[in-house]
C-alpha positions as CSV (number, residue, x, y, z in Angstrom):
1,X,0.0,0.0,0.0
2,X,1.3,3.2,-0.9
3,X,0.6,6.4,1.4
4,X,0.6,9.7,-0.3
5,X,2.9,11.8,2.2
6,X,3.0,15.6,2.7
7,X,5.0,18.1,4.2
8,X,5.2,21.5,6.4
9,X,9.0,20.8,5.8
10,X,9.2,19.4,9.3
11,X,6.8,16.5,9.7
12,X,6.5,14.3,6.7
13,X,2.9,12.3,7.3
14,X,-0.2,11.4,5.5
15,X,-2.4,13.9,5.2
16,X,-5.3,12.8,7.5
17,X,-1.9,13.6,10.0
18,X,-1.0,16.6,8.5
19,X,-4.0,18.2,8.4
20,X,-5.5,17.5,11.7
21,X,-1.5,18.9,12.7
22,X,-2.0,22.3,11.0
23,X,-5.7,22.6,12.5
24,X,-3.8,22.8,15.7
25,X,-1.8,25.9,14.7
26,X,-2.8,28.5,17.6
27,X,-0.5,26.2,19.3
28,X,3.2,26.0,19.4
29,X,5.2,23.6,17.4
30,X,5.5,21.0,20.1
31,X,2.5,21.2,22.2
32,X,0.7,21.4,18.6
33,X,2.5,17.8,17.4
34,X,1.6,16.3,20.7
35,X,-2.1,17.4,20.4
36,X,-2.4,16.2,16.8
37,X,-0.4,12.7,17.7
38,X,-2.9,12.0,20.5
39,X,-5.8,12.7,18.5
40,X,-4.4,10.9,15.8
41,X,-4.0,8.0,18.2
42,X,-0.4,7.8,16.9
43,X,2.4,5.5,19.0
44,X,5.6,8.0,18.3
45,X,8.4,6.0,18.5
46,X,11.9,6.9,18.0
47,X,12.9,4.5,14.8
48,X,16.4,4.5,12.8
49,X,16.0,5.0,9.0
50,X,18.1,2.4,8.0
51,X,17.6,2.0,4.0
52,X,17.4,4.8,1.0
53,X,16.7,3.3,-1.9
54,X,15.7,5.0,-5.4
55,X,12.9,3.3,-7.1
56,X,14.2,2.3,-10.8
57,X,12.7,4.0,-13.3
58,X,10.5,6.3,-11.3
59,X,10.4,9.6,-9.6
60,X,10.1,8.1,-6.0
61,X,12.0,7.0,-3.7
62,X,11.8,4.7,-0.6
63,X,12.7,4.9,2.8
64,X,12.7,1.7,4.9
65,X,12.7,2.1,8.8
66,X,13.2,-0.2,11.8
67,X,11.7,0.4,15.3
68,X,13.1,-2.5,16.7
69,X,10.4,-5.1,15.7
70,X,9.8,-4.7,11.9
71,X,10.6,-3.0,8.8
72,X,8.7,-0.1,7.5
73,X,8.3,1.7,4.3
74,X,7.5,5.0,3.1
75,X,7.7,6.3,-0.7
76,X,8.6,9.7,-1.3
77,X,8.5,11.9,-4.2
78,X,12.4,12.8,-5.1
79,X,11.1,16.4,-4.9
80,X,11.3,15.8,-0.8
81,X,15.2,14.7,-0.6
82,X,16.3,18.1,0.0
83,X,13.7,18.9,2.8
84,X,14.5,15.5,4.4
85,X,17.9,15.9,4.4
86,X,17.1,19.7,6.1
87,X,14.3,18.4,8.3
88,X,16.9,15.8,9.6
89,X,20.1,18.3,9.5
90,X,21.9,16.0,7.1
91,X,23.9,17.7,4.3
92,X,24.2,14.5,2.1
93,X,21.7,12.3,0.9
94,X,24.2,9.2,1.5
95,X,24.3,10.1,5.4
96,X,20.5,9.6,5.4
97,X,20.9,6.1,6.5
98,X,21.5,5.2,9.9
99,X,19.8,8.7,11.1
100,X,17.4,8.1,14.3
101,X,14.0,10.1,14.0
102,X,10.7,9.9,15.2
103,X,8.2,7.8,13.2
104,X,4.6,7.9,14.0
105,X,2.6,4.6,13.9
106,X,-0.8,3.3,14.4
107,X,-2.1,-0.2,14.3
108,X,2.0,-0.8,13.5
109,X,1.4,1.2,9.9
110,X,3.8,3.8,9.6
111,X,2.0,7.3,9.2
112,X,4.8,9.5,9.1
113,X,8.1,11.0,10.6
114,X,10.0,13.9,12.0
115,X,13.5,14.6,13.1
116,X,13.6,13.9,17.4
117,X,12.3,16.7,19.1
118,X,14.6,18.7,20.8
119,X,14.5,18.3,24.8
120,X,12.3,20.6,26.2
């Protein structure tokens, strides 16, 4: 199953996530996320993207992630490699892999991701 996933150039999610995030906004960042996740009934869990893999032959390209129990996939648009890489502070596509974010889940389908939030 392929999700459709949208941006505010910091959370990358479907957009059932993204907009019930952006109907939060009299809120700030953080308290806003947290709102939205709850709501959403989303498990955030911090998950390592291990895999970067363009698609052959297409425009899109995949990232794999592991929370510790099982592999999950989301298929972006190469039109969100640069605001990945900034989202995540990574100045190389190549160092991609390996990075540790926060990946939002429910019913164990990956919904989305942002970098770890900073500690309040």
């Amino acid at each position: 199953m392929w999700n459709t996933i949208y941006t505010d150039g910091n959370v990358f999610a479907t957009n059932e996530f993204l907009q019930l995030y952006n109907n939060h906004a009299g809120y700030l960042n953080e308290e806003r996320f947290q709102r939205a996740a709850k709501i959403a009934r989303l498990d955030l869990l911090e998950t390592k993207l291990i895999t970067v893999e363009d698609i052959e032959a297409s425009d899109f390209t995949s990232y794999f992630f592991n929370n510790g129990e099982e592999l999950s996939r989301l298929t972006l648009h190469h039109s969100f490699t640069h605001p990945v890489m900034s989202a995540l502070k990574v100045s190389d596509a190549s160092n991609l892999e390996g990075t540790v974010v926060q990946a939002f889940y429910r019913n164990n389908q990956l919904h989305g991701f942002r970098a770890l939030p900073k500690e309040q």
